[in-house]
C-alpha positions in Angstrom: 0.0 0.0 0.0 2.9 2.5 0.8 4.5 1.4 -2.7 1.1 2.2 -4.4 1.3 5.5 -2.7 4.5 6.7 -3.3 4.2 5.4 -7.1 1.2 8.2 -7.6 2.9 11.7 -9.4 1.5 14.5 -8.0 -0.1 16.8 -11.7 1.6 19.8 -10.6 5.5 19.0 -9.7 5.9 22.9 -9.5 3.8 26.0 -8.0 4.5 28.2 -10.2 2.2 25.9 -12.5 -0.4 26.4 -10.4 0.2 30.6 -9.9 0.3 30.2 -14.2 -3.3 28.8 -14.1 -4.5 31.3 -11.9 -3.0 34.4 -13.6 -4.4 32.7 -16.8 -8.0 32.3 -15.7 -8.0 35.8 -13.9 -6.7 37.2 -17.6 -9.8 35.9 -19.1 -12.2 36.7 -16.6 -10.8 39.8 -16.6 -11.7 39.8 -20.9 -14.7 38.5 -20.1 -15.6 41.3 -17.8 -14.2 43.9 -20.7 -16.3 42.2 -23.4 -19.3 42.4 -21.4 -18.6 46.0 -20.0 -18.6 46.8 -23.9 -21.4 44.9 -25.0 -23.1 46.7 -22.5 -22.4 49.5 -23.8 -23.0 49.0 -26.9 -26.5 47.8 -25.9 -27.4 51.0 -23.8 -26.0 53.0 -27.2 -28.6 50.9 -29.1 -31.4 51.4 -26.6 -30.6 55.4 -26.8 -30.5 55.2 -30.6 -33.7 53.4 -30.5 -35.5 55.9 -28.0 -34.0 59.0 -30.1 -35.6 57.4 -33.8 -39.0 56.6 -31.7 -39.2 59.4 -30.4 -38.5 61.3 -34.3 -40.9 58.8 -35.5 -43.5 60.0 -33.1 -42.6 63.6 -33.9 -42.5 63.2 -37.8 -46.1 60.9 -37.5 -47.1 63.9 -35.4 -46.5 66.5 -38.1 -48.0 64.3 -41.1 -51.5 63.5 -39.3 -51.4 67.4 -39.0 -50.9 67.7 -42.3 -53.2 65.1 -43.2 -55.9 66.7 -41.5 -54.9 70.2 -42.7 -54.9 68.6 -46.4 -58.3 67.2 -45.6 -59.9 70.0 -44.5 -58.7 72.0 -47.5 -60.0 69.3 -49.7 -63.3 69.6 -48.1 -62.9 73.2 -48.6 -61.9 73.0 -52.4 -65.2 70.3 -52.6 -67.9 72.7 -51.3 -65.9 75.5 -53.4 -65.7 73.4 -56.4 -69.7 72.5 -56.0 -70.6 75.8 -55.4 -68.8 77.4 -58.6 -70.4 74.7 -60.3 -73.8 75.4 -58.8 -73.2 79.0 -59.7 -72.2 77.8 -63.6 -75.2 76.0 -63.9 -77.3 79.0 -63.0 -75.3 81.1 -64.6 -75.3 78.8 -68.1 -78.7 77.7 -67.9 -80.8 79.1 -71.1 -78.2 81.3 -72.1 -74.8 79.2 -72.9 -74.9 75.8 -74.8 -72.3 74.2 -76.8 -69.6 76.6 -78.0 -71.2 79.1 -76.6 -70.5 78.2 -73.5 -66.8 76.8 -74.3 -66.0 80.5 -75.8 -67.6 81.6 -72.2 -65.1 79.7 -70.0 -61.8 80.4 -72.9 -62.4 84.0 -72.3 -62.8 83.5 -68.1 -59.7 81.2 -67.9 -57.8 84.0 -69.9 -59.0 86.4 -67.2 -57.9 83.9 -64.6 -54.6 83.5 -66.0 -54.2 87.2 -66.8 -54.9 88.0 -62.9 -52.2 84.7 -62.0 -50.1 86.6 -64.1 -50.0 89.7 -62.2 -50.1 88.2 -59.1 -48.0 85.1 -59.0 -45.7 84.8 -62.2 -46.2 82.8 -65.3 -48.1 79.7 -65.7 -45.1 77.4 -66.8 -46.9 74.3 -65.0 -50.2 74.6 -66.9 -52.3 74.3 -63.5 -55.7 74.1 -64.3 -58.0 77.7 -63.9 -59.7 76.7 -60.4 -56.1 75.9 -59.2 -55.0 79.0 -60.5 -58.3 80.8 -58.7 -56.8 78.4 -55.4 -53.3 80.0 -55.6 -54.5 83.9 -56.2 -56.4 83.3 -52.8 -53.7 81.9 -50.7 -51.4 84.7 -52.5 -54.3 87.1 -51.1 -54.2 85.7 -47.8 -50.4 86.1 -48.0 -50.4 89.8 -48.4 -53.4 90.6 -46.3 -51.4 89.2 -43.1 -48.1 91.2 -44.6 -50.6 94.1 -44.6 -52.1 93.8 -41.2 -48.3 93.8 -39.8 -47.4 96.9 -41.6 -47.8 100.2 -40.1 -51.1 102.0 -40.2 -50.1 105.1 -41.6 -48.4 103.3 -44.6 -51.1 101.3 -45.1 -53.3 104.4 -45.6 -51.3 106.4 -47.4 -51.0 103.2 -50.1 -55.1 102.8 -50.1 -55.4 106.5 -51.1 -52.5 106.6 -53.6 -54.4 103.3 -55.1 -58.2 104.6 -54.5 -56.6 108.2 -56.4 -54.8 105.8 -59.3 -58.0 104.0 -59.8 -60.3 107.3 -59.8 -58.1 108.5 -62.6 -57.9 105.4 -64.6 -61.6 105.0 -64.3 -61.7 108.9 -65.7 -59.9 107.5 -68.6 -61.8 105.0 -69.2 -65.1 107.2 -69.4 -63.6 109.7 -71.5 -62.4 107.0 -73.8 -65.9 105.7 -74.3 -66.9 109.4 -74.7 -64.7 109.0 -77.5 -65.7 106.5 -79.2 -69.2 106.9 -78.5 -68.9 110.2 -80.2 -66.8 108.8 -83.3 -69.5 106.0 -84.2 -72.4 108.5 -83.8 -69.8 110.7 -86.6 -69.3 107.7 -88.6 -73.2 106.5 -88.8 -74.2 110.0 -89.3 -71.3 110.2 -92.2 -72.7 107.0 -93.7 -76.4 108.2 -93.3 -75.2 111.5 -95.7 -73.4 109.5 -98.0 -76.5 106.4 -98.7 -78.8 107.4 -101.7 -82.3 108.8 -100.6 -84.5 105.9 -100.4 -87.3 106.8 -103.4 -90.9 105.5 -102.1 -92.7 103.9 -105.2 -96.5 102.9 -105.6 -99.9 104.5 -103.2 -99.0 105.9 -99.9 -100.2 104.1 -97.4 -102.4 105.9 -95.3 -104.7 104.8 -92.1 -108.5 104.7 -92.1 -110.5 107.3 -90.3 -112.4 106.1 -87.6 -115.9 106.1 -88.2 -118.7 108.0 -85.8 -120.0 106.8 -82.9 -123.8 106.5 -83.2 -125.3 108.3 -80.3 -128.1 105.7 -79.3 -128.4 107.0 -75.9 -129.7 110.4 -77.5 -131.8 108.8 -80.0 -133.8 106.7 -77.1 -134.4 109.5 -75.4 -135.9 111.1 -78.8 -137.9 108.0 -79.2 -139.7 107.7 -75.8 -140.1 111.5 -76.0 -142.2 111.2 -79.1 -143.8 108.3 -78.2 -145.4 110.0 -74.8 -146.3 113.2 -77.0 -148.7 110.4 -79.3 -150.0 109.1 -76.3 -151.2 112.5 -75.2 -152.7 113.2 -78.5 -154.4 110.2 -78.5 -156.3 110.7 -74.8 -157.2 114.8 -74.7 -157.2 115.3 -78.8 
């Protein structure tokens, strides 16, 4: 039994083997711990970049049901516009404009719409449509009524007059200028009328009958019944 004992090696036959495996195991805990320090990290990182995109997903989802209720309401507003223009061009068309009549009708208003655009906005390089045109001119409007409303008061009346005086004068123009021509075309119809050979009247002139005389039966009665009461008295004391 003692020979069986002492024949038995001993797996470390040096300490230093066993202060090796320690400072070897304590090296790779010690990389474990790193690793996971950084994987931690790296999974609070990825938790923050998570919150931060939710969170600007909830903002952005935020603005477009805004919009989308903005877009509908203007939709609704462009319906009931769009119905009542039609409404209105029903009326307005109805015995009056047919066929291309009524396409001449709405060339010459989408040449006034476009004219207005024009002055307003700029050119029509997209080719929008005329009630789209009519849509922009009123949010241009709206535009410059709220630039207005910020503007001093003073300026702002000083521009109405200068405008209300421009548009007083223009208008002045504008009557004169139909004076003018009023006057030229009762010239040239008068010229024409002087120039036109006298119209020569040919055959009987015609001439109305005379009316002819009431027959005064109301006097004659009374002529009748006198005579007839003069007879009567003849007749009873003659």
């Amino acid at each position: 039994e003692s020979q069986s004992d002492d024949s038995c090696e001993l797996f470390f036959q040096d300490p230093q083997q066993l202060l090796n495996i320690f400072a070897e195991l304590e090296e790779q805990n010690l990389s474990l711990i790193q690793n996971s320090q950084e994987t931690e990290e790296a999974l609070d990182e990825m938790k923050q970049t998570i919150e931060n995109t939710k969170a600007k997903m909830n903002k952005e989802t935020e603005v477009l049901k805004s919009q989308i209720t903005s877009l509908e309401s203007q939709i609704s507003a462009e319906e009931e516009k769009s119905k009542e223009l039609e409404h209105k061009s029903k009326m307005f068309s109805y015995g009056h404009y047919e066929g291309d009549g009524q396409e001449k009708m709405l060339e010459v208003l989408n040449e006034k719409v476009e004219e207005v655009y024009r002055s307003c906005i700029g050119d029509n390089e997209a080719n929008i449509s005329t009630l789209q045109m009519l849509t922009n001119i009123e949010n241009r409007l709206e535009e410059l009524f709220e630039h207005i409303e910020m503007m001093p008061q003073e300026k702002v009346e000083l521009a109405e007059k200068a405008k209300e005086k421009e548009r007083r004068l223009k208008l002045r123009e504008e009557k004169k200028e139909q004076q003018r021509l009023h006057q030229e075309e009762r010239v040239r119809k008068a010229l024409e009328r002087a120039k036109a050979d006298p119209k020569v009247q040919t055959g009987k002139r015609l001439v109305f009958r005379s009316k002819p005389p009431e027959v005064q039966k109301k006097k004659t009665d009374v002529v009748d019944k006198k005579n007839e009461e003069d007879e009567e008295l003849a007749y009873y004391f003659s």
